[in-house]
VMD Tcl script that draws the C-alpha trace (Angstrom):
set ca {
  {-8.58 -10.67 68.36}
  {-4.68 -10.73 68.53}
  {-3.34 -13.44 70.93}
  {-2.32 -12.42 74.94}
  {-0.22 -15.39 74.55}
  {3.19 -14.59 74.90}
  {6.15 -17.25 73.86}
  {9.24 -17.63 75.85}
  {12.27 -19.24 75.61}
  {13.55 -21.78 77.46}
  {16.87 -21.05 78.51}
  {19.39 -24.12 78.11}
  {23.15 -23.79 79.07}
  {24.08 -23.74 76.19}
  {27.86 -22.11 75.46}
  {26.16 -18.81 75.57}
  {23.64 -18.93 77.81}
  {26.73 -20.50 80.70}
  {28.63 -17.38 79.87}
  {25.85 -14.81 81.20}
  {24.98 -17.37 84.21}
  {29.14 -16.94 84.98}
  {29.24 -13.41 84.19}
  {25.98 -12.85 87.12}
  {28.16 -15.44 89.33}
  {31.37 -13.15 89.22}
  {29.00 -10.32 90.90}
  {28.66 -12.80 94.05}
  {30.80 -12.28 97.06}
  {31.41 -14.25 100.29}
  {29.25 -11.47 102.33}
  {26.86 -11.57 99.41}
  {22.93 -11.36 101.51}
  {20.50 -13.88 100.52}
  {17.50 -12.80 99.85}
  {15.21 -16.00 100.96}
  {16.75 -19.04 101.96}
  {19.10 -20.88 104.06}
  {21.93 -20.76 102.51}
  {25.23 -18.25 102.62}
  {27.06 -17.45 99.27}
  {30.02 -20.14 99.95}
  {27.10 -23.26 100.88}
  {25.15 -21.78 97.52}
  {28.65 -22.14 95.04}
  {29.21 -25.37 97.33}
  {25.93 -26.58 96.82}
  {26.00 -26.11 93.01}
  {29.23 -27.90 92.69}
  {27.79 -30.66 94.06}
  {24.94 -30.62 91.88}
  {26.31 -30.54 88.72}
  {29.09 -33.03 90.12}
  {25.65 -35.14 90.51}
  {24.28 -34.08 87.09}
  {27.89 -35.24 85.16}
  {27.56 -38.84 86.94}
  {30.95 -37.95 89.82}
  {28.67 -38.09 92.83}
  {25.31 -39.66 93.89}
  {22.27 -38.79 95.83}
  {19.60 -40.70 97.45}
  {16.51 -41.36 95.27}
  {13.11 -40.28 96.33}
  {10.28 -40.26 93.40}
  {6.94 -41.20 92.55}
  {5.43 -41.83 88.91}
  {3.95 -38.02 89.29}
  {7.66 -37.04 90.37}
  {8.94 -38.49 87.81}
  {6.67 -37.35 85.20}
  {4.55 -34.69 85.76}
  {6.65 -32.92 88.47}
  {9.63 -33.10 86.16}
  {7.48 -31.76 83.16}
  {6.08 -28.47 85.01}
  {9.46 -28.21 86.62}
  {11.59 -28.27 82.98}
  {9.12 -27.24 80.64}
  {6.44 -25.11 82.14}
  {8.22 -23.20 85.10}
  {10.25 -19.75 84.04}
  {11.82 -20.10 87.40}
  {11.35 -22.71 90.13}
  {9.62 -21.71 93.66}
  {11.58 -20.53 96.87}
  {12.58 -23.12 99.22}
  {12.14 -26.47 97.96}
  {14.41 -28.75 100.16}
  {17.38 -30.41 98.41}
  {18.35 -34.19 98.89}
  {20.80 -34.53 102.02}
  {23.66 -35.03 99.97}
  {23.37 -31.53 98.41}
  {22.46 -29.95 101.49}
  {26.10 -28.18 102.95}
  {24.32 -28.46 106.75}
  {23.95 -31.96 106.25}
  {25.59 -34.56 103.61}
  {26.48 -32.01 101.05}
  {30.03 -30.98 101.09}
  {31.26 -28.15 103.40}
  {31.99 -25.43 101.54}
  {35.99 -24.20 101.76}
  {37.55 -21.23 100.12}
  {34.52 -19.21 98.58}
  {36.57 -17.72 95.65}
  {38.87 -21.05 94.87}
  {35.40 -22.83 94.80}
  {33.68 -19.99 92.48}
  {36.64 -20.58 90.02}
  {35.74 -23.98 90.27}
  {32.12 -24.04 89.87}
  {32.67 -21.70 86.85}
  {35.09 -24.49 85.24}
  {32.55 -26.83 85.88}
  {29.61 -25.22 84.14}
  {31.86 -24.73 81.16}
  {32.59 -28.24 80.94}
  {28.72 -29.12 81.90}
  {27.97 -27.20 78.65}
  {30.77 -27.94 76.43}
  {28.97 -29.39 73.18}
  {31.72 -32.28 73.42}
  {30.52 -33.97 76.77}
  {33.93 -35.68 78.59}
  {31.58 -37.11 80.84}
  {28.13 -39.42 81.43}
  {24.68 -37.79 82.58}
  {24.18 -39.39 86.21}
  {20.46 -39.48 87.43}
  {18.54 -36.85 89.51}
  {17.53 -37.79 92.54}
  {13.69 -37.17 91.96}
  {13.22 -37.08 87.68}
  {15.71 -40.17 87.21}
  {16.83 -40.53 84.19}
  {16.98 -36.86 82.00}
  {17.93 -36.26 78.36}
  {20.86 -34.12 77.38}
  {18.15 -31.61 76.54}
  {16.83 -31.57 79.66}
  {19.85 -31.36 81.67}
  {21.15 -28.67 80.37}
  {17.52 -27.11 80.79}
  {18.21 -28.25 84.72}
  {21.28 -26.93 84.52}
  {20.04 -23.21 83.62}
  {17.53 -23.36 85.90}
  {19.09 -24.13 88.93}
  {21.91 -22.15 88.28}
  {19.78 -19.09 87.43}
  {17.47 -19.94 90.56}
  {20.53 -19.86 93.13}
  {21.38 -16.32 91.30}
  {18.22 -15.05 91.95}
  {18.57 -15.70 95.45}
  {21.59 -13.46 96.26}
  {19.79 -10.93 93.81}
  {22.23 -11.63 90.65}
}
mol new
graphics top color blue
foreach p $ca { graphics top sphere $p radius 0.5 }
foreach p [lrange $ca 0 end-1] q [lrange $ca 1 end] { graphics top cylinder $p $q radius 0.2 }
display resetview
């Protein structure tokens, strides 16, 4: 009996991957509609700069994890999961209605976020992993699985 099983890639960001995840982001507009969610386009692009500015060690979040958090949460979540559920709540700090930055000029802050994934990718890292709020500490490997996936999940979102 031939397998059902079907194999699929996990998407890193690596060099090539980033480039399609910033070719979907120049399709996003201020006015872009979510389709679930909270957020607007500018709180998404401010949101993500945040994140990876949490992910490359510049900014810090407050900590909330178990063991099962920690371990099996962050296994299902970076190795079993094609794409993460709707409407998981962020930590404060990375929420734009709360402690998260306010987002300013949406397409100023695009160009940014796009500079940043480039750099988060770059094989030659200029910078030190920080830790996630909720996994802690995360191998190169696995941020840049994180990296995809919340990048590709906000995309999703606004349809992209």
């Amino acid at each position: 009996m031939a397998s059902q099983f079907r194999v699929v890639a996990m998407r890193t960001m690596t060099p090539e991957e980033t480039k399609r995840l910033i070719a979907r982001f120049g399709q996003l507009q201020p006015d872009s509609p979510a389709i679930w969610g909270k957020m607007n386009a500018g709180q998404m692009v401010r949101h993500l700069l945040d994140s990876f500015a949490l992910a490359m060690g510049e900014r810090s979040a407050s900590e909330q994890s178990s063991w099962a958090e920690r371990k099996i949460l962050k296994h299902i979540a970076l190795r079993l999961l094609t794409q993460w559920p709707k409407n998981v709540k962020t930590r404060p700090e990375m929420d734009q209605e709360l402690k998260g930055t306010p987002p300013g000029e949406f397409h100023r802050e695009l160009e940014e976020l796009k500079a940043v994934m480039h750099r988060f990718a770059s094989p030659s890292k200029n910078f030190r992993f920080g830790r996630h709020p909720v996994f802690m500490e995360l191998t190169e490997w696995e941020w840049m699985r994180w990296g995809w996936m919340h990048a590709n999940h906000h995309l999703k979102q606004f349809g992209l």
